[in-house]
N, C-alpha and C positions, 0 to 999 in steps of 0.2 A: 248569608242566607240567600237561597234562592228565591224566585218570583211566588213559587208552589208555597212556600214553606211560611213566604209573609202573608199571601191570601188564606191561609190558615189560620194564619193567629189571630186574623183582622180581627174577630169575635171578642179576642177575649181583653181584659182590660189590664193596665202592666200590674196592678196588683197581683191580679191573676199569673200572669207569667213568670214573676217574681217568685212568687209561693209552689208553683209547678219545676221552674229551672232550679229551687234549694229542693226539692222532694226528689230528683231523678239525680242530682248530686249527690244524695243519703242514700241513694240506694242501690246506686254505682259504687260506692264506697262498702256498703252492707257489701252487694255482690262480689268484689274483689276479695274482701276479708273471710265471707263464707268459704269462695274455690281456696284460699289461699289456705285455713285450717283443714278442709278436704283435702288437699294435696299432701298436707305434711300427715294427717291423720292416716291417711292409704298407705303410707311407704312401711313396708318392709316389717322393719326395725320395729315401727309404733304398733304395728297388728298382733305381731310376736308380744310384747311386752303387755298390751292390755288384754290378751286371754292367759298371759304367765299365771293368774291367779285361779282361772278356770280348770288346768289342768291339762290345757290343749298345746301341744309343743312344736315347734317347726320341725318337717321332718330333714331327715339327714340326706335322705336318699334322694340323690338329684331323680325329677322326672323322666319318664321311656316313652318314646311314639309307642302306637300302640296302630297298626297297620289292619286294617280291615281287607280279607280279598274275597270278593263274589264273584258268580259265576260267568256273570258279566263282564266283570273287568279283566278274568282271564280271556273270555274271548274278545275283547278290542283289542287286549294287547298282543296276541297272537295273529289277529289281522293286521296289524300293524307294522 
């Protein structure tokens, strides 16, 4: 610990610190386990499978850019 970090705490009494370092322990752990079912819940496979019953299906057709040209961008790029 730094100098900053002990003149912080000065206030408070070790019960107190005790009960605040296991509360931020629980909830680093909460946090980890939350991203950690977010991540697997997102992927792919899991999104597909829980609308399977809704009706909504992955499509097949891989995605297409979809290129926008204004009037503008013809003239930069002809200055260009």
């Amino acid at each position: 610990m730094n100098s900053l970090q002990v003149s912080y705490l000065k206030g408070y009494s070790l019960s107190t610190l005790i009960i605040l370092s296991t509360e931020i322990k629980e909830l680093r752990t909460q946090y980890i386990v939350t991203k950690d079912s977010l991540v697997i819940k997102s992927k792919q496979t899991e999104v597909a499978r829980a609308l399977m019953n809704t009706g909504i299906k992955e499509s097949i057709v891989p995605p297409q850019k979809i290129l926008v040209t204004t009037t503008d961008n013809l003239k930069n790029d002809i200055g260009n």
